[in-house]
C-alpha positions as CSV (number, residue, x, y, z in Angstrom):
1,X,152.8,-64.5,-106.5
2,X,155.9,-64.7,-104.4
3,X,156.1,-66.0,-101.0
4,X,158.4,-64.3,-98.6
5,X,159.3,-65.9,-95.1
6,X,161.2,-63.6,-92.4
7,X,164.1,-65.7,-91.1
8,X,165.4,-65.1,-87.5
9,X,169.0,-66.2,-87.1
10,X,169.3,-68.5,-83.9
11,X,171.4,-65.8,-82.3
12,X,169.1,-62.9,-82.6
13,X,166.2,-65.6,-81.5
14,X,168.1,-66.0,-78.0
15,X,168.3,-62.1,-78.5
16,X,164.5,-61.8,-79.1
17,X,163.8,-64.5,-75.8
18,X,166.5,-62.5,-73.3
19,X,164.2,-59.3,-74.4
20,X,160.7,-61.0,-74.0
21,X,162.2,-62.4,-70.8
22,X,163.5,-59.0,-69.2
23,X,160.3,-57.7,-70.7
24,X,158.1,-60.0,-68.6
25,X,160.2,-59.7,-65.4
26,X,160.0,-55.9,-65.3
27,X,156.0,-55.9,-65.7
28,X,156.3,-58.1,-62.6
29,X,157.9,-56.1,-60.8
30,X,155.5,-53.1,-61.9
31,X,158.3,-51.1,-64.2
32,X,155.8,-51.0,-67.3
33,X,157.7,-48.3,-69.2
34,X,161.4,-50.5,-68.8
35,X,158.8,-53.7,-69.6
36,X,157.6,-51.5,-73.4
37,X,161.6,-51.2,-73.8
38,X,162.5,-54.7,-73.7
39,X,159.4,-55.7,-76.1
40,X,160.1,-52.8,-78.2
41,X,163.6,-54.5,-78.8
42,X,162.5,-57.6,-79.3
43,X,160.0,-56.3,-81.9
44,X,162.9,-54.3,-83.5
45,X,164.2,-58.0,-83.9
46,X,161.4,-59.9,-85.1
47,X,158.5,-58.1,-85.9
48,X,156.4,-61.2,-86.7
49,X,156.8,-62.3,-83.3
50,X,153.8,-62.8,-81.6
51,X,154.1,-63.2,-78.2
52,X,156.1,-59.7,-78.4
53,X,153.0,-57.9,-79.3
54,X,150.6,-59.7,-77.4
55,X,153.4,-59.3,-74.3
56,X,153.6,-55.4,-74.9
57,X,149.7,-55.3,-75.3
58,X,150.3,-56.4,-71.5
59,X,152.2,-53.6,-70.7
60,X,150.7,-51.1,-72.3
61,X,147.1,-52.1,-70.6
62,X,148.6,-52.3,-67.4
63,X,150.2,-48.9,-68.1
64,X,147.1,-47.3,-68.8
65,X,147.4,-47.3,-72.5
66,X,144.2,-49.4,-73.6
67,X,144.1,-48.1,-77.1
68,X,147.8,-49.0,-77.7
69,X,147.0,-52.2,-76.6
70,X,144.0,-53.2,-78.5
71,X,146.6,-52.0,-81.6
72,X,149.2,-54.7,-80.5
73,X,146.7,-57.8,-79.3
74,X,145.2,-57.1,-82.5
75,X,149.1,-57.4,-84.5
76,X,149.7,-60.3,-82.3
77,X,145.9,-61.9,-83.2
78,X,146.9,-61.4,-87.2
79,X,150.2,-63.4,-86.3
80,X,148.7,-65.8,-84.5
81,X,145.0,-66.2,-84.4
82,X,144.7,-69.4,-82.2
83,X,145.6,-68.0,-79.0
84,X,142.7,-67.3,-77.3
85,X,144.2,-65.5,-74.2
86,X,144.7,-62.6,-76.8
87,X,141.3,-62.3,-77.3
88,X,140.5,-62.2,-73.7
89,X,143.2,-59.3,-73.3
90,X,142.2,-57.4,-76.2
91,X,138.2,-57.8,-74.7
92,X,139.0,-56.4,-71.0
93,X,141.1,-53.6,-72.9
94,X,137.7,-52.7,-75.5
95,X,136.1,-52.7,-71.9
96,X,138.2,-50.6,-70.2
97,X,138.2,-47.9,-73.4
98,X,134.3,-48.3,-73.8
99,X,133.8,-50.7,-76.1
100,X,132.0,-52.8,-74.4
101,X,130.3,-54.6,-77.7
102,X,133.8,-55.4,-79.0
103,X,134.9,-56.6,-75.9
104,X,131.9,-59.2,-75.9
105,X,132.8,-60.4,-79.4
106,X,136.5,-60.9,-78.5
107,X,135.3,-62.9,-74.9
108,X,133.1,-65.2,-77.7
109,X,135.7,-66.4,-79.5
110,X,138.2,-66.9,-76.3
111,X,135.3,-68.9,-75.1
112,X,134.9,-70.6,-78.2
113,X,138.1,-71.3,-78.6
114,X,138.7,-72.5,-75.1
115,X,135.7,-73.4,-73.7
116,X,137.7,-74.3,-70.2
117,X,138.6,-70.7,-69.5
118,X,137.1,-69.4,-66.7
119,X,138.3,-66.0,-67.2
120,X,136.6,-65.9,-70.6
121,X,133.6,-66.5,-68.5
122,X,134.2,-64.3,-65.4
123,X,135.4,-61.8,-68.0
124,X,132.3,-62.2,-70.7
125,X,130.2,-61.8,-67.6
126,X,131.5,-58.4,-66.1
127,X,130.8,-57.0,-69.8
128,X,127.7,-58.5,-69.3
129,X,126.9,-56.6,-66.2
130,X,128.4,-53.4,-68.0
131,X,125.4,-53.8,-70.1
132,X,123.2,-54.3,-67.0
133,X,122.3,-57.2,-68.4
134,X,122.6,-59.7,-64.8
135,X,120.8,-62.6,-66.2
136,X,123.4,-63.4,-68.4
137,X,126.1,-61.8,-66.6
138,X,125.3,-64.3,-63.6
139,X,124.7,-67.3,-65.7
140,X,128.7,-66.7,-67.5
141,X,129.8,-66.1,-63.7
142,X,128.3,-69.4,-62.6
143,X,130.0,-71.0,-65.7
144,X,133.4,-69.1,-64.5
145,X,133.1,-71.0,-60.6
146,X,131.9,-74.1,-62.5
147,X,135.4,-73.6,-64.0
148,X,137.6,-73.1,-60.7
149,X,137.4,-69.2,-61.4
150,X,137.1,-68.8,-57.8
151,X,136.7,-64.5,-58.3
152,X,133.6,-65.0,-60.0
153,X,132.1,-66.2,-56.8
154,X,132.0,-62.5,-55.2
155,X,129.5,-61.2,-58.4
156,X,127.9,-63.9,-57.5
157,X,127.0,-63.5,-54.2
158,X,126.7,-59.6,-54.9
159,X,124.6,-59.5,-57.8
160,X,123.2,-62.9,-58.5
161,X,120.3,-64.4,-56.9
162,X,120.4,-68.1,-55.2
C-alpha cells in the first residue's frame, strides 16, 4: 500500500495564506460571496488545507448556507480532527438546519476536547433549550459564565431560576 503526501510548493503556500487572508478580511467586512472566492482559490491550491474549509464553512453559515457548511466543517474535521472550534461551528450549523441531536454530539466533543470553552457550553446549552430541556440547558449556561462566557448570563437570568 502506497502512501501519497500532497506537497505545497512554498510559493503557492504564500498563495494559499494571501487567499485565506483576503478570505477572512472580506467576511469581516460582511462580503461573504467575495469571502467563498478567496477560500475557493485557496482550496483550488491545496485542497488538504484545513483551515480553508473550516474558513469557508464560516462563510457559507454566515451566508445562509448551513448545509454547505456542515459539508466543509466536516472536510475540514477529516483533515484535522483536533480542532475543536470546528466542531462547535459545524454544531450551531446542525442547529440552525434542524439537527438539533447532531448539533449536541458535535458541542460534546468540542467540550471534550476543550473543556475551557465557554461557547461549547453557552452553545451545548441553547441546543439544550431547543430541546426544552432547561435543566440542563441552565446548568451548561452556568458552566459557560463560570467560563467568562459573559452572553450566557442573559439565558440565565431569562430562563434559569436563582
Amino acid at each position: 500500500m502506497a502512501c501519497f503526501l500532497a506537497f505545497v510548493s512554498p510559493v503557492s503556500a504564500l498563495n494559499v495564506d494571501s487567499y485565506l487572508s483576503a478570505g477572512v478580511e472580506k467576511s469581516q467586512a460582511g462580503d461573504y460571496r467575495g469571502a467563498l472566492i478567496e477560500f475557493n482559490k485557496a482550496i483550488e491550491i491545496d485542497p488538504e488545507n484545513a483551515n480553508a474549509y473550516q474558513y469557508r464553512g464560516v462563510a457559507k453559515a454566515k451566508y445562509g448556507d448551513f448545509e454547505g457548511s456542515i459539508i466543509d466543517y466536516s472536510r475540514s474535521i477529516e483533515l484535522d480532527s483536533m480542532n475543536s472550534t470546528t466542531y462547535g461551528s459545524r454544531g450551531i450549523a446542525k442547529a440552525r438546519s434542524g439537527d438539533v441531536a447532531g448539533a449536541i454530539l458535535d458541542f460534546d466533543v468540542a467540550i471534550q476536547m476543550n473543556p475551557e470553552d465557554g461557547m461549547a457550553y453557552f452553545n451545548h446549552g441553547m441546543a439544550m433549550e431547543m430541546l426544552n430541556d432547561l435543566q440542563r440547558a441552565c446548568l451548561d449556561w452556568n458552566k459557560a459564565a463560570q467560563l467568562g462566557y459573559s452572553q450566557s448570563n442573559t439565558f440565565k437570568r431569562k430562563y434559569c431560576k436563582k
